[in-house]
C-alpha positions as CSV (number, residue, x, y, z in Angstrom):
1,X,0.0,0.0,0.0
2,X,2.8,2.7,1.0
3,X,4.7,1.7,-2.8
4,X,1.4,2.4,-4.4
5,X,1.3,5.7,-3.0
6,X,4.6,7.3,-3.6
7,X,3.9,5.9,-7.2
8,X,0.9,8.2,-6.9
9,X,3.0,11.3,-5.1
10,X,5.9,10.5,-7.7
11,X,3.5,11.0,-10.3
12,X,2.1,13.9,-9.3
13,X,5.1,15.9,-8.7
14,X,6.4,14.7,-12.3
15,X,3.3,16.1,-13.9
16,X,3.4,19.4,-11.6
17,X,7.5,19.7,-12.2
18,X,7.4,19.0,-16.1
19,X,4.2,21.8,-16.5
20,X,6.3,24.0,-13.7
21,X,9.3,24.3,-15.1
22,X,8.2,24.9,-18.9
23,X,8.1,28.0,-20.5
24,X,4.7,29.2,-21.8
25,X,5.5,28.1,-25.3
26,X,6.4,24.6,-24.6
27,X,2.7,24.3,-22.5
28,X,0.7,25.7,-25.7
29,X,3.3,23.6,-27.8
30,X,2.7,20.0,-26.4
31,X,6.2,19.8,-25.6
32,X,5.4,19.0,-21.4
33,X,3.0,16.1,-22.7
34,X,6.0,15.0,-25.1
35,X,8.2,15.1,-22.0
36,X,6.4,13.0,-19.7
37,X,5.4,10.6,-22.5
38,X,9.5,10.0,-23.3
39,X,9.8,9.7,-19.5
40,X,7.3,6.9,-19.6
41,X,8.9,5.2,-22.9
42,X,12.0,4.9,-20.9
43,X,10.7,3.2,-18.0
44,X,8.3,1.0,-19.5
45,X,11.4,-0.1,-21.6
46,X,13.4,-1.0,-18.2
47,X,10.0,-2.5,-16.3
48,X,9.2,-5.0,-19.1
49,X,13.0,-5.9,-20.0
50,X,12.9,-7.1,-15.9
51,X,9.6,-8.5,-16.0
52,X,9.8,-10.6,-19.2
53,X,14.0,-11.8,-18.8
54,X,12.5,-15.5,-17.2
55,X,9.2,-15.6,-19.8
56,X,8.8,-17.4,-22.6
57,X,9.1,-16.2,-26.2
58,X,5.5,-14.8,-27.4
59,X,3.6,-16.1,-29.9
60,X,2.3,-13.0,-31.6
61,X,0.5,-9.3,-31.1
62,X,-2.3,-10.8,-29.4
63,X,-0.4,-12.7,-26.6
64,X,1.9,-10.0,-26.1
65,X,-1.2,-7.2,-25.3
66,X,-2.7,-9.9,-23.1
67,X,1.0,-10.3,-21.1
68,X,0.7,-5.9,-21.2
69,X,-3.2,-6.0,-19.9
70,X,-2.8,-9.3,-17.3
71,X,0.9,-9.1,-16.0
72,X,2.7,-5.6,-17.0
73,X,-0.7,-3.3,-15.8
74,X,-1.6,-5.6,-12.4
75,X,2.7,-5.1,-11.4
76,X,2.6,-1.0,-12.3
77,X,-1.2,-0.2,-10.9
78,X,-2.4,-3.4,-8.9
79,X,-4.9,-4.3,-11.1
80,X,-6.0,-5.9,-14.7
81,X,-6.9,-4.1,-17.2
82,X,-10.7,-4.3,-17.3
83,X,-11.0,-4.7,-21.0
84,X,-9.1,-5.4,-24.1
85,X,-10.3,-5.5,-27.4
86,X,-8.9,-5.9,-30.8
87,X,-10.2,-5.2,-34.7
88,X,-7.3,-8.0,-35.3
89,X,-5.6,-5.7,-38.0
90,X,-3.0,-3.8,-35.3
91,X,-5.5,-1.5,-33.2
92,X,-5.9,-2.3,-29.7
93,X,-7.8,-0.3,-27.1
94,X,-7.0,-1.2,-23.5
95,X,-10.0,0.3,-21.1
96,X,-8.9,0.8,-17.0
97,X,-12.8,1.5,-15.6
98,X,-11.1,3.1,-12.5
99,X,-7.2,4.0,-13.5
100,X,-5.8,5.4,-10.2
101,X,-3.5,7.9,-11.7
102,X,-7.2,9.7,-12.4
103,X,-9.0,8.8,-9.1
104,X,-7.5,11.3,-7.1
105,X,-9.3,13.8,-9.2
106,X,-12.9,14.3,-9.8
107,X,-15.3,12.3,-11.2
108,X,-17.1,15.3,-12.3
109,X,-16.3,17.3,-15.8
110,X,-14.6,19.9,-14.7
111,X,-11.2,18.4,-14.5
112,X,-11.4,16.7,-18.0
113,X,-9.4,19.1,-20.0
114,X,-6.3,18.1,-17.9
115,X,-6.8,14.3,-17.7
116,X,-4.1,14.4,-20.8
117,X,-1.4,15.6,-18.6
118,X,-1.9,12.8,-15.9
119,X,-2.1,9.9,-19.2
120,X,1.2,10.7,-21.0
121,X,3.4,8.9,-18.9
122,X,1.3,5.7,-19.0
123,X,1.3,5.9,-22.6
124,X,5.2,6.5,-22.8
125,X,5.0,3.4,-20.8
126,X,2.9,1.1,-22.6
127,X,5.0,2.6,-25.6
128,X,8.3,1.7,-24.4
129,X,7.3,-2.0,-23.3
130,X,6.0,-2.5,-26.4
131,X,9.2,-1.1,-28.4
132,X,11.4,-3.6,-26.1
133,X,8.9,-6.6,-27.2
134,X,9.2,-5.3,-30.8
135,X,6.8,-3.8,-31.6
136,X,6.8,-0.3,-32.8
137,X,3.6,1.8,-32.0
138,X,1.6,4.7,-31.2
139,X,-0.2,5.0,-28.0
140,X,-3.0,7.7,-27.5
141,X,-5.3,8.3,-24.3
142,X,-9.5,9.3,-24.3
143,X,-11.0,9.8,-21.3
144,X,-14.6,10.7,-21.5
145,X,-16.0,10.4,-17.8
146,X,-13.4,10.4,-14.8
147,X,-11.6,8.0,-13.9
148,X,-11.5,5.5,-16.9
149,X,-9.8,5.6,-19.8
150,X,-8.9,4.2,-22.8
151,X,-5.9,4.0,-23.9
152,X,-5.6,3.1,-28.0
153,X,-2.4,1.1,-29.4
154,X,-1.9,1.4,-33.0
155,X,0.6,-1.5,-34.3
156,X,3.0,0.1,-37.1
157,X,5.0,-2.6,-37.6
158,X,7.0,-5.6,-35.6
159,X,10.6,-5.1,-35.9
């Protein structure tokens, strides 16, 4: 329980620091949500590099977003993803019905607008673990009612 919430605090004060520190230009720019989103690729590199060294080769996309949804997501944020689903050609939207990097702020609408800031490191990170399983990929966030999301993983290409 105390590991889950300096994960929370660290997160927090990443977000905060990154949009404190920019200049105005880099806010209106994207270049904070580009930031935390590289910070993310990094470590979700490193977490699935340790988590996948004793695993087993995968067989394909599928079993590889499964691993990300069952085992990656339940190690980061204590829990499964609540659903995955697939159009089988390289889109894959993962949905988290209560992500707890969003819990802590509303559930109402008025805190929508910055729900982007609190995703871009957990894209970076799904980004980065899939990059280190070969898989090259873009990885956007939607939230339309606090605190789920969805969180959309276009396939470009396996390496």
């Amino acid at each position: 329980m105390a590991d889950e919430a300096l994960f929370l605090l660290l997160h927090n004060e990443m977000v905060s620091g990154v949009y404190k520190s920019a200049e105005q230009g880099e806010v209106e720019n994207g270049r904070c949500i580009t930031k935390l989103e590289n910070m993310g690729f990094r470590v979700g590199q490193g977490l699935i590099e340790r988590f996948t060294k004793d695993t087993a080769r995968f067989k394909d996309e599928l079993d590889i977003m499964k691993f990300i949804c069952k085992d990656f997501w339940t190690t980061v944020f204590k829990k499964q993803i609540d659903n995955l689903r697939t159009n089988h050609q390289g889109i894959y939207v993962l949905q988290d019905n209560k992500f707890r990097l969003l819990t802590q702020m509303s559930a109402g609408k008025q805190y929508l607008e910055h729900a982007s800031k609190y995703l871009a490191f957990t894209c970076g990170l799904i980004r980065g673990g899939l990059s280190n399983l070969g898989i090259k990929s873009i990885v956007t966030a939607e939230v339309s009612s606090m605190p789920a999301c969805k969180l959309n993983s276009l396939f470009l290409q396996m390496f």
